[in-house]
TORDREN-579111 format. One record per residue (C-alpha): residue in one letter; x, z, y. Coordinates in Angstrom, 2 decimals. Each point is the difference from the previous one (the first is absolute). Example, Ala and Ser with C-alpha at 12.3 -4.5 7.8 and 13.67 -1.06 7.14 Angstrom:
<pts>
<a, <12.30, 7.80, -4.50>>;
<s, <1.37, -0.66, 3.44>>;
</pts>
This chain:
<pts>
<x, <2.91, -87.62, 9.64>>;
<x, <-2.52, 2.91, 1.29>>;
<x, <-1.55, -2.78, 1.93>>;
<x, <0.70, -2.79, -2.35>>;
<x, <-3.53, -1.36, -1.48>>;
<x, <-0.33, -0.06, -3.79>>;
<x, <-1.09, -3.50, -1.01>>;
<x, <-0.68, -1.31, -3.68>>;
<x, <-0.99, -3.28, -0.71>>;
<x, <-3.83, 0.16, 0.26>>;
<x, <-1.98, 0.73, 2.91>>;
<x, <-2.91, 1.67, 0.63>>;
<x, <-1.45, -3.25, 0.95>>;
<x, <0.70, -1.58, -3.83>>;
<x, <-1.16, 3.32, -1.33>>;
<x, <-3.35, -0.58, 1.39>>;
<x, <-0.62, -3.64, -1.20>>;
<x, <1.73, 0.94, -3.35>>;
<x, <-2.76, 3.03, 0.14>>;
<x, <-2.47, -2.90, 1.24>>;
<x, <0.90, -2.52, -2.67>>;
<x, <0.19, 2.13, -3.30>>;
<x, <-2.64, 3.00, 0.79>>;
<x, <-2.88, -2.35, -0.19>>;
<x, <1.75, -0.97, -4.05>>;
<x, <-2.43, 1.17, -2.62>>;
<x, <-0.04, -0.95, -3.73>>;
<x, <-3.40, -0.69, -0.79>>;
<x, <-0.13, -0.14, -4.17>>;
<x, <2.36, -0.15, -2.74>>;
<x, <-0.48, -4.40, 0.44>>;
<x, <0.91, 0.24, 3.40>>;
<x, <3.67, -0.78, -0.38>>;
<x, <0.62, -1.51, 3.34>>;
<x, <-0.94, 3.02, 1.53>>;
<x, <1.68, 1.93, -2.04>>;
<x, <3.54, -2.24, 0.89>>;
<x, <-1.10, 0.42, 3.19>>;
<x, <0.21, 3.73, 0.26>>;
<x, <3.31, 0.12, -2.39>>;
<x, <2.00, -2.08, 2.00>>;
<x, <-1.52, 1.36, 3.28>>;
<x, <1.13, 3.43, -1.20>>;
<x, <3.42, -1.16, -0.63>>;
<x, <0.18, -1.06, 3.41>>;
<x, <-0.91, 3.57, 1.28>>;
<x, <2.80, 1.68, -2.45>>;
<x, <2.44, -2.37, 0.28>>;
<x, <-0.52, 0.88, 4.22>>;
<x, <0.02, 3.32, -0.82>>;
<x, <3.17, -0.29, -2.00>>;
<x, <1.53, -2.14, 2.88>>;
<x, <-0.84, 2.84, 2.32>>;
<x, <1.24, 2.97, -2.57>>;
<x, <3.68, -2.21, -0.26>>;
<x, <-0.02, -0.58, 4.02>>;
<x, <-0.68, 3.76, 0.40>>;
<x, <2.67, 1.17, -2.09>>;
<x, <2.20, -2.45, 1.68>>;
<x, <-0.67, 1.30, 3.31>>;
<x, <-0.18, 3.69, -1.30>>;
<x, <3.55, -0.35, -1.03>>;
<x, <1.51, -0.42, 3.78>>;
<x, <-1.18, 3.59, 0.78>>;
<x, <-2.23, 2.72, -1.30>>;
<x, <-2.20, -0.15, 3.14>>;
<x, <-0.32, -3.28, 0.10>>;
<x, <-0.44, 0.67, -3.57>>;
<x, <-3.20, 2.19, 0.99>>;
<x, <-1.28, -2.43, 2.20>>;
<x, <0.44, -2.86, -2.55>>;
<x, <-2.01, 2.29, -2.28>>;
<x, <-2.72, 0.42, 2.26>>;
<x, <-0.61, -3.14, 0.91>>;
<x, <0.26, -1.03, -3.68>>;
<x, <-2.37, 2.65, -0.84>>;
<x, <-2.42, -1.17, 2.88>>;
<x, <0.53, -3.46, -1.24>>;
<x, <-0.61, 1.05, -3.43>>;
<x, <-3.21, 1.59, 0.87>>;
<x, <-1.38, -3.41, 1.65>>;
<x, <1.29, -1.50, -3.19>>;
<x, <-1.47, 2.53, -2.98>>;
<x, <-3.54, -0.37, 0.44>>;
<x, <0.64, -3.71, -0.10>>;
<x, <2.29, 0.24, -2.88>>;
<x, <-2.25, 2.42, -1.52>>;
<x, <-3.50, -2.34, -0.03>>;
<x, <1.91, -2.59, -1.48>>;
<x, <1.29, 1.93, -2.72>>;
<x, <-3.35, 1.13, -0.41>>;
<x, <-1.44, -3.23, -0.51>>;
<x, <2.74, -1.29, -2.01>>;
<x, <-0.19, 3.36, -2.66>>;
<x, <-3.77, -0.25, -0.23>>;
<x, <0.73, -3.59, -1.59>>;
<x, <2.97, 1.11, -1.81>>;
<x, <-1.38, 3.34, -1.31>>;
<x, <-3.33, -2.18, -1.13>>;
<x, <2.39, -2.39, -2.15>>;
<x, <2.32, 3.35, -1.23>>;
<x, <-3.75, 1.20, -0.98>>;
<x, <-1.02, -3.21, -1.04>>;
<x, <3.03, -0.61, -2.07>>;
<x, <0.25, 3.65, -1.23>>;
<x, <-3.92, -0.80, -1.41>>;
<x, <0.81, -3.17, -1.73>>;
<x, <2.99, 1.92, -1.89>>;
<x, <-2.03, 2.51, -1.01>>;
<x, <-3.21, -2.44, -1.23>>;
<x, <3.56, -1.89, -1.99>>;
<x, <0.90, 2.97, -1.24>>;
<x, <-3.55, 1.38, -1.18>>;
<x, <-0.22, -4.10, -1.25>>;
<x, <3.48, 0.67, -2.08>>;
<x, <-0.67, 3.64, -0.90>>;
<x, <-3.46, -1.75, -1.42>>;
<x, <1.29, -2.91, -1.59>>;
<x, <3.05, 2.49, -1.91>>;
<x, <-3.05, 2.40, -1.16>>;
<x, <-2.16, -3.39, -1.51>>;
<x, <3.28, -0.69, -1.85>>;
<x, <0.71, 3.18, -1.16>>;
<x, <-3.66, 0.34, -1.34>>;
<x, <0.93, -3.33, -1.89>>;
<x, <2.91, 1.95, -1.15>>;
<x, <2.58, -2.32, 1.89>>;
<x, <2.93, 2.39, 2.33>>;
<x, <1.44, -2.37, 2.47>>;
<x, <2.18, 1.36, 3.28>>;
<x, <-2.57, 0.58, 3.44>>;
<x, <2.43, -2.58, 2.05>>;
<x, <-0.04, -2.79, -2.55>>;
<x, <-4.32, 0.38, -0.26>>;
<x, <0.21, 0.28, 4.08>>;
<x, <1.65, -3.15, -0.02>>;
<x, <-2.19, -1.93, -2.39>>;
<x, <-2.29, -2.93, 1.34>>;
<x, <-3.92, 0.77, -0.56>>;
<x, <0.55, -2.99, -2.34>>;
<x, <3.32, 1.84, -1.96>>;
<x, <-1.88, 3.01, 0.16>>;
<x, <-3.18, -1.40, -1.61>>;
<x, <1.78, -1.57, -2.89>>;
<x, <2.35, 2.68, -0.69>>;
<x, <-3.58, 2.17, -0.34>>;
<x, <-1.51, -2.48, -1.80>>;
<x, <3.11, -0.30, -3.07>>;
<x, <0.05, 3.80, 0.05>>;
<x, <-3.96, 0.46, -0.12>>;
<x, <-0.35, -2.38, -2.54>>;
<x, <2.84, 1.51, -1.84>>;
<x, <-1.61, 3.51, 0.25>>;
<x, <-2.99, -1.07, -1.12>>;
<x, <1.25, -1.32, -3.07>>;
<x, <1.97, 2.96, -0.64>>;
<x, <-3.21, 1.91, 0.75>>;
<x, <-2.13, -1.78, -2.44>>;
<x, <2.65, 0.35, -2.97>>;
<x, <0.54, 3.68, 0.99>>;
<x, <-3.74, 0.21, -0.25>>;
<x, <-0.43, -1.96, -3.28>>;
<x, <2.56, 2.34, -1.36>>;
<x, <-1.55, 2.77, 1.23>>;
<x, <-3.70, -1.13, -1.57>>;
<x, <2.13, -0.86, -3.28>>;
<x, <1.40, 3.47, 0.26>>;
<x, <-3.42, 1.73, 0.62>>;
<x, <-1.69, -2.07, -2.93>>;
<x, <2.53, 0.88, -2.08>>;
<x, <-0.20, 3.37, 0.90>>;
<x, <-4.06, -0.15, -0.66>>;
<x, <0.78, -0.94, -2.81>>;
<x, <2.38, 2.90, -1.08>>;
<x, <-2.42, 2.22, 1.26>>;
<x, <-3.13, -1.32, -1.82>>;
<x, <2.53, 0.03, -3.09>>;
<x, <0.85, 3.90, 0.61>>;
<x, <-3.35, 0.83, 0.56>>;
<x, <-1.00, -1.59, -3.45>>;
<x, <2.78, 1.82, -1.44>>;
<x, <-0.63, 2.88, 1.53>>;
<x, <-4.01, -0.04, -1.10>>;
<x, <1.01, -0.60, -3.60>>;
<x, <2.85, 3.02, 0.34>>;
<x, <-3.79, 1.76, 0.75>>;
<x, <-1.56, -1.04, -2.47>>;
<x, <2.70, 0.59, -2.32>>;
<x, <0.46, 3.69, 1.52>>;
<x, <-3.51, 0.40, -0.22>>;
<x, <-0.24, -1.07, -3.63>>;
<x, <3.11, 2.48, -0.69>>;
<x, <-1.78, 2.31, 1.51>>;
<x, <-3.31, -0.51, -2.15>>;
<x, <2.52, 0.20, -2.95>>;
<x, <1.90, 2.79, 1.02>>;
<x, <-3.41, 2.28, 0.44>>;
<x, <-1.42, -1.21, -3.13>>;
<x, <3.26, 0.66, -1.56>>;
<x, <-0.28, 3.38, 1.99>>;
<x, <-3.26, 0.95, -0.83>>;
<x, <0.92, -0.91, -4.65>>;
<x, <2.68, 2.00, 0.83>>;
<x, <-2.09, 3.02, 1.34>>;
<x, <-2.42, -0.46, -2.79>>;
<x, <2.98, 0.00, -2.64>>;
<x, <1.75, 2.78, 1.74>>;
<x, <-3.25, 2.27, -0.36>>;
<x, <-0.65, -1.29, -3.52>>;
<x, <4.01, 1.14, -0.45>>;
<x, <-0.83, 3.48, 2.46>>;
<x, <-3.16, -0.11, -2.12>>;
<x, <2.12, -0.05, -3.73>>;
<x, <2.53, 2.31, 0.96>>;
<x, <-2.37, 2.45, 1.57>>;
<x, <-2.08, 0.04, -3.98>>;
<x, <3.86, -0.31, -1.19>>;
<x, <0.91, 3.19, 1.85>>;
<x, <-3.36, 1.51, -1.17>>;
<x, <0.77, -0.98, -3.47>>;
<x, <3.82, 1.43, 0.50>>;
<x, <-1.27, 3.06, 1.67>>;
<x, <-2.92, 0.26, -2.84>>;
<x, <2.92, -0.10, -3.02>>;
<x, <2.53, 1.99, 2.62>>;
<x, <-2.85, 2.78, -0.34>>;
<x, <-0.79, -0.57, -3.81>>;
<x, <3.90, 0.31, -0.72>>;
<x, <0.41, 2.55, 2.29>>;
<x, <-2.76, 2.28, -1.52>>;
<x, <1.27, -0.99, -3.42>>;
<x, <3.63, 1.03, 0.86>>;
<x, <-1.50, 2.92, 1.31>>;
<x, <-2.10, 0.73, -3.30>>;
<x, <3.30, -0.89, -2.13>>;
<x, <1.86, 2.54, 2.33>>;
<x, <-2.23, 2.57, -0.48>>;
<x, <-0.32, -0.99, -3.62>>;
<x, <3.98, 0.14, -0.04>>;
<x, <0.00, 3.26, 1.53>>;
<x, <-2.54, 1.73, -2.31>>;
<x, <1.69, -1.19, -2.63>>;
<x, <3.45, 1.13, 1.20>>;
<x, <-2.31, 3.13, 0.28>>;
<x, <-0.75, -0.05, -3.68>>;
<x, <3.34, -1.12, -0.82>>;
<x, <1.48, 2.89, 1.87>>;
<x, <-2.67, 2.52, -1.66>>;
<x, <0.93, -2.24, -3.20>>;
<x, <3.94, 0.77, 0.69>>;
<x, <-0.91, 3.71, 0.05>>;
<x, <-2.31, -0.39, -3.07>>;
<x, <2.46, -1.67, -1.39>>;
<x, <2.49, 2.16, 0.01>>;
<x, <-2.04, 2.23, -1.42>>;
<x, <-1.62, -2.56, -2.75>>;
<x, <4.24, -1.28, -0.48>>;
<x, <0.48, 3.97, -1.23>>;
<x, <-3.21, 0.00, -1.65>>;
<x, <1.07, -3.70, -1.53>>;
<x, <3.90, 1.17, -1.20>>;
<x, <-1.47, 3.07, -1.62>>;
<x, <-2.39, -2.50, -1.61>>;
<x, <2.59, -2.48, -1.06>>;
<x, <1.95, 2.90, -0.73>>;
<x, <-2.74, 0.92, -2.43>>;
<x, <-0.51, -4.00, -0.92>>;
<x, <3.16, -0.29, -1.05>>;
<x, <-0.33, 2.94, -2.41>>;
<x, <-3.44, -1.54, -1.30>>;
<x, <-0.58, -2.85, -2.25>>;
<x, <0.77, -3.30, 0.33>>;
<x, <-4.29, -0.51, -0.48>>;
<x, <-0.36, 2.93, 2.65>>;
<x, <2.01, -2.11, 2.10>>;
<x, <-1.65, -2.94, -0.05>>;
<x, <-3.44, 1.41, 0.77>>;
<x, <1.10, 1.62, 3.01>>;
<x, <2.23, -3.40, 1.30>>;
<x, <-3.64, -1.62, -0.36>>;
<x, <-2.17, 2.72, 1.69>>;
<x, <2.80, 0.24, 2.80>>;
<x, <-0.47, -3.78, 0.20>>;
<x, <-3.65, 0.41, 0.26>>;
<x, <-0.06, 2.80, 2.95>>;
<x, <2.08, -2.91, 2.12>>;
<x, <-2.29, -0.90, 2.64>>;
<x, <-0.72, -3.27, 0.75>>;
<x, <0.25, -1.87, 3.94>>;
<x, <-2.75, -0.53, 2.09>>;
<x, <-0.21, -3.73, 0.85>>;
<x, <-2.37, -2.22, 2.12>>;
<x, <1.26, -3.33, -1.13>>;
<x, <-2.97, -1.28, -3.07>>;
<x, <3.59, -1.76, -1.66>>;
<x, <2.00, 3.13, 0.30>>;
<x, <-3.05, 2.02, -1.66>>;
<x, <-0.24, -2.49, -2.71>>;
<x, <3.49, 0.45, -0.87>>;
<x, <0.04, 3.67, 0.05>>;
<x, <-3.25, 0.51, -1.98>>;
<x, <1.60, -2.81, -2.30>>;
<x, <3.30, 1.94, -0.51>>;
<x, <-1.73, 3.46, 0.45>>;
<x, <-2.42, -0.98, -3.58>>;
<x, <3.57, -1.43, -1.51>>;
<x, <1.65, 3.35, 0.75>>;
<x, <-3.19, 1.97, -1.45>>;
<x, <0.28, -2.52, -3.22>>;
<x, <3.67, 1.07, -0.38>>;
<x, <-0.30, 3.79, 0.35>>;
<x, <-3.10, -0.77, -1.97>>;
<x, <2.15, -1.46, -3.04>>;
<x, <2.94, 2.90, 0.49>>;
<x, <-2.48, 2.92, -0.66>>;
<x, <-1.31, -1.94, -2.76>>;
<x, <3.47, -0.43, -1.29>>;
<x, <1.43, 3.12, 0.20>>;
<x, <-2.82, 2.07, -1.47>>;
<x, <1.49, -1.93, -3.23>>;
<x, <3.70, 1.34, 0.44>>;
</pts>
């Protein structure tokens, strides 16, 4: 087995026209789909070689883990005449496929920004409808389904507005109406307020007319306060000189009262002429009021001539007893 040679089922020989035949392969656009076949299937040929060899070298690995070693080298030598043509093929084949991944990737995204727009033009007609059913709308779906809800909007829009112009005309109105209302409340206050001073100002002329009255009121009361003060004072002091006199006239008295019962003693042992004459002198020597009334006066000079007239006539009398 040491000297046993390791053969797979490709030979160097195939290697090198495979390498002739599919290194030249180039994909020249995204169009180009013959050469793009071309380069698929030629790099299916070069892995499913490469798988053929990876299966033989396993089979031969398993008789013995040298010859194991040995099919591993050659496979790896193999494989190394083998990548670089495996690898420019896939090279050429991913630039095509990575272009339509991009390509494809872009178009989703423009379909998506297309849906995303579409859903945000309904939704600014006020319709909601789910992002997969407006992604799979026809331009001419789409367009109608715009076009009811637009036209919808729009009429909604315009009522909404009418109302609104109703509502601020109204409103106009109101506030035209309170601002009439409002400038006759003025005028009103200001006429109140015309009345109220004039009212104010009568009232501060009749309250110094009143201040005015009661002041010559309180003149006059302090006036006749004085007068009847004084005269209580000059019928006090008259009072007390007469309780003066009467006192002096209490001790006279007394005196006069001894004087007097000696004299009635003595009357009573005189004449009944004797006594009349002295009742009217005694009457005589009473001594009349002082008044200040003119009536009072009258009276007592009336009654004071009556009284003379009567002792008068009892002196006359009684000189005839």
């Amino acid at each position: 087995m040491k000297n046993q040679i390791v053969e797979y089922n490709i030979t160097d020989a195939a290697i090198a026209e495979m390498s002739s035949l599919y290194m030249g392969l180039k994909v020249m656009s995204l169009d180009d789909q013959e050469g793009f076949e071309a380069v698929h299937s030629g790099r299916m040929v070069i892995k499913g070689k490469r798988v053929e060899v990876e299966k033989k070298r396993k089979e031969l690995k398993a008789s013995a883990l040298e010859w194991g070693k040995r099919v591993d080298s050659e496979a790896k030598r193999i494989f190394g005449l083998l990548a670089p043509i495996e690898t420019h093929l896939q090279t050429e084949e991913d630039k095509i496929t990575k272009e339509r991944e991009r390509i494809k990737a872009e178009e989703e995204q423009i379909a998506r920004e297309i849906t995303q727009k579409r859903v945000a033009d309904l939704l600014a007609v006020n319709m909601v409808l789910p992002f997969f059913d407006v992604a799979t709308m026809s331009d001419t779906e789409y367009a109608a389904t715009y076009e009811a809800a637009k036209n919808k909007y729009m009429a909604e829009q315009l009522r909404i507005q009418e109302e609104n112009e109703a509502r601020a005309e109204a409103e106009a109105k109101l506030i035209i109406e309170r601002a009439e209302i409002e400038l006759i409340r003025q005028e009103q206050a200001e006429q109140t307020r015309i009345q109220a001073e004039k009212e104010k100002a009568l009232q501060a002329e009749r309250n110094a007319i009143e201040a005015e009255k009661r002041a010559e009121q309180e003149r006059k009361d302090k006036e006749s306060f004085e007068k009847e003060a004084a005269e209580k004072a000059r019928i006090k002091a008259e009072a007390d000189a007469k309780d003066k006199v009467i006192a002096d006239a209490l001790k006279e008295k007394e005196h006069e009262e001894v004087e007097a019962a000696e004299k009635v003693r003595l009357a009573e042992l005189a004449p009944d002429k004797d006594k009349l004459l002295d009742y009217g002198r005694a009457l005589m020597d009473v001594k009349p009021p002082e008044l200040k009334n003119i009536k009072a006066k009258e009276i007592l000079n009336s009654a004071t001539g009556a009284v003379y007239q009567i002792l008068k006539d009892i002196a006359k009398k009684a000189k005839g007893l």
